[in-house]
KOLDO-303242 format. One line per field, with one value per atom (N, C-alpha, C): x, y, z; residue in three letters; residue number from 1. Coordinates in nm, 2 decimals. Atoms other than C-alpha are relative to their C-alpha. Example, Ala and Ser with C-alpha at 12.3 -4.5 7.8 and 13.67 -1.06 7.14 Angstrom:
REM residues 2
x <- 0.09 1.23 0.09 -0.09 1.37 -0.08
y <- -0.12 -0.45 0.12 -0.11 -0.11 0.11
z <- 0.00 0.78 0.00 0.00 0.71 0.08
r <- ALA ALA ALA SER SER SER
k <- 1 1 1 2 2 2
***
This chain:
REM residues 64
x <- 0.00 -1.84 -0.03 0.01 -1.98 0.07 -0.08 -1.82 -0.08 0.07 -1.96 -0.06 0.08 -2.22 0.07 -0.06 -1.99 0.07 -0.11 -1.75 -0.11 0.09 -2.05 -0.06 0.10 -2.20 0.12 -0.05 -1.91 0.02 -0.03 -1.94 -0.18 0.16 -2.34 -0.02 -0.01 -2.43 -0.15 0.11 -2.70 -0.04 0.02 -2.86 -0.04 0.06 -3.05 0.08 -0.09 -2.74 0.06 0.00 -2.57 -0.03 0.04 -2.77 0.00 0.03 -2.82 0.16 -0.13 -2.42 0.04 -0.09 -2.37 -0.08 0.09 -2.69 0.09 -0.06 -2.53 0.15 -0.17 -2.16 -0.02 0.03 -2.32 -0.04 0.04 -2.46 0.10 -0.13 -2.14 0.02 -0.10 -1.97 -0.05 0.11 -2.26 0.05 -0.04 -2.22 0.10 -0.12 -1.85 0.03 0.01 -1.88 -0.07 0.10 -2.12 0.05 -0.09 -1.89 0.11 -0.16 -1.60 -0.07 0.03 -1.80 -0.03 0.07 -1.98 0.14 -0.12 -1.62 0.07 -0.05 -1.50 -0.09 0.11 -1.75 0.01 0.00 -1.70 0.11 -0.11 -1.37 0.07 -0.03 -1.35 -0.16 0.13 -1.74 0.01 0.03 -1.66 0.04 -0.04 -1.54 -0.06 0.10 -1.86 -0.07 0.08 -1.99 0.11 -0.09 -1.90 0.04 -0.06 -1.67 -0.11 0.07 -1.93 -0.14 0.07 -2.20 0.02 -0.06 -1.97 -0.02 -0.04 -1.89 -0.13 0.14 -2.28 -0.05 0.07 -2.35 0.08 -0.06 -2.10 0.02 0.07 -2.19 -0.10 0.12 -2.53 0.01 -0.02 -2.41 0.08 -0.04 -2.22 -0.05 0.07 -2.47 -0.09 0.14 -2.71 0.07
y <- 0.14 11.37 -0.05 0.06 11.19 -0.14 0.12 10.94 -0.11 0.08 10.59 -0.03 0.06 10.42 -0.05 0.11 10.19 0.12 -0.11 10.50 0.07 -0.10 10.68 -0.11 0.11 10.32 0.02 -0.01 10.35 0.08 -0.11 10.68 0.02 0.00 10.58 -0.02 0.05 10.59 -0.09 0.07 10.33 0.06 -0.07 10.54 -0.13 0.09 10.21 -0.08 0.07 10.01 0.07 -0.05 10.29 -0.01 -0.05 10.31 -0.13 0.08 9.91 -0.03 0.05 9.87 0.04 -0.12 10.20 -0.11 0.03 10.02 -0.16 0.16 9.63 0.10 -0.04 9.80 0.04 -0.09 10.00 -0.16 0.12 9.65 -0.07 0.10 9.45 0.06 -0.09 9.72 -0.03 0.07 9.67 -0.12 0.15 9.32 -0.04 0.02 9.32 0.06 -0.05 9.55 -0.06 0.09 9.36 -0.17 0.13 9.02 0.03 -0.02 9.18 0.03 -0.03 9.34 -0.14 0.13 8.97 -0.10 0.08 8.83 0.05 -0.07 9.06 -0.05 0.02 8.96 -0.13 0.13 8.62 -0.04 0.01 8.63 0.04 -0.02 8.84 0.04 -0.01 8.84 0.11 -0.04 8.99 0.17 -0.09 9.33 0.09 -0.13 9.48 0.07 -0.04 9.46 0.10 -0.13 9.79 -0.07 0.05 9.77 -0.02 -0.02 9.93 -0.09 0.14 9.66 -0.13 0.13 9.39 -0.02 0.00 9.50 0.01 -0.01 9.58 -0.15 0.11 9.22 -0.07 0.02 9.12 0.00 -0.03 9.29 -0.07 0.06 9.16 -0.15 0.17 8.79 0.00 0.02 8.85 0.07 -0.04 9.01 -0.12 0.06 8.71 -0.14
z <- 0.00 -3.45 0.14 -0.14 -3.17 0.07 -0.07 -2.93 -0.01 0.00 -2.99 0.12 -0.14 -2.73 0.05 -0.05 -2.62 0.12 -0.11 -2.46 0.07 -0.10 -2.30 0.12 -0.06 -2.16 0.12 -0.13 -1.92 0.10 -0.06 -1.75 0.06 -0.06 -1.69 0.18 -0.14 -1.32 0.01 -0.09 -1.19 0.13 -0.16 -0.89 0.06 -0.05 -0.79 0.06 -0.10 -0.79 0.09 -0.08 -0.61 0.14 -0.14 -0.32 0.05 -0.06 -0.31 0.10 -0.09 -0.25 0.10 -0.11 0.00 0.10 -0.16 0.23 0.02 -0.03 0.15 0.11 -0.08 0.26 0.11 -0.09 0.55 0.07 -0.10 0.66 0.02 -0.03 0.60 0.14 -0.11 0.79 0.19 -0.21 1.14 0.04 -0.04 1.10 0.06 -0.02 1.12 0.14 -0.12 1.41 0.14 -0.05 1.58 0.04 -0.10 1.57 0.01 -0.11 1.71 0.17 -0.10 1.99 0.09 -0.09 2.04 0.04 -0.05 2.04 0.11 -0.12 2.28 0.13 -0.15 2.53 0.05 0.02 2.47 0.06 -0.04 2.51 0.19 -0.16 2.86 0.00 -0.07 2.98 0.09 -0.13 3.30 -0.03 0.07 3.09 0.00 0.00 3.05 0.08 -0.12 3.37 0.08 -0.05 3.60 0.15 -0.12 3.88 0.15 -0.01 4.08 0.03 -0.01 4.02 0.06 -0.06 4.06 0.19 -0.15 4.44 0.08 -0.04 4.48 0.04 -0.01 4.40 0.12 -0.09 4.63 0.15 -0.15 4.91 0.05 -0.07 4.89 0.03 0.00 4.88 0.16 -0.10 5.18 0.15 -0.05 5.34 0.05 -0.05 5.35 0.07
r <- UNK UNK UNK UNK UNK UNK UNK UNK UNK UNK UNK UNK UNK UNK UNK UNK UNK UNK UNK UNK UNK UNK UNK UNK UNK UNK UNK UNK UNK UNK UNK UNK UNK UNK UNK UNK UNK UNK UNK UNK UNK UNK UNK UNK UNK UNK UNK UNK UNK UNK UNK UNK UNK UNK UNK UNK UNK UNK UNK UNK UNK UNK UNK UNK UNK UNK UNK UNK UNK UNK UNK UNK UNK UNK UNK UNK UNK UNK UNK UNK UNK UNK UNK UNK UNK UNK UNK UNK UNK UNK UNK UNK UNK UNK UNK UNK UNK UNK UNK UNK UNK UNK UNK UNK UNK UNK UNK UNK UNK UNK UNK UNK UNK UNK UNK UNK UNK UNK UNK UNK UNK UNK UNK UNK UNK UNK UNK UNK UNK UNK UNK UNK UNK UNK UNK UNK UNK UNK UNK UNK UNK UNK UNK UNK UNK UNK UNK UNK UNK UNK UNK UNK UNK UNK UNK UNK UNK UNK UNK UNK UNK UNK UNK UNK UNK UNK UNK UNK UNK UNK UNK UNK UNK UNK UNK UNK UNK UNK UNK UNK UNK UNK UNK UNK UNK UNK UNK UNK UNK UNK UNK UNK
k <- 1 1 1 2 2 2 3 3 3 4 4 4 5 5 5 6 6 6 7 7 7 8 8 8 9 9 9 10 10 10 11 11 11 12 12 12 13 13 13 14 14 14 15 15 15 16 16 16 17 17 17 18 18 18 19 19 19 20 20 20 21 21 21 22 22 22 23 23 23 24 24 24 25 25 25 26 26 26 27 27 27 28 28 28 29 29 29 30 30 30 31 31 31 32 32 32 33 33 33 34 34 34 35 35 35 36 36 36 37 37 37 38 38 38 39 39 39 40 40 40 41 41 41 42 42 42 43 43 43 44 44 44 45 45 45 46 46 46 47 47 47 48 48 48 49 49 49 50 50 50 51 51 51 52 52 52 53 53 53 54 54 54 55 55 55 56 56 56 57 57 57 58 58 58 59 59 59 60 60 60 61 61 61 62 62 62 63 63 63 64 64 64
***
């Protein structure tokens, strides 16, 4: 006796949708990444720049 369509219709995979929700979730995921980083920057600017640079720029300002 076989299982009616109805019980097989749920165990069907959509490869198409598959792959559209991994690449959507994989973009959520960037995105979300992407405005923490831009908040962080936002928040302390002076964070990303190296110590190293800073003191470079510094120098040359009190240089001129």
């Amino acid at each position: 006796m076989d299982p009616p369509a109805s019980f097989l219709r749920e165990f069907e995979v959509d490869v198409d949708l598959g792959f559209a929700l991994f690449f959507f979730l994989l973009l959520c995921f960037f995105l979300l990444v992407t405005i923490v980083r831009c908040a962080q920057l936002v928040l302390d600017p002076y964070s990303a720049v190296s110590v190293s640079t800073y003191m470079e720029e510094q120098e040359e300002e009190t240089e001129e």
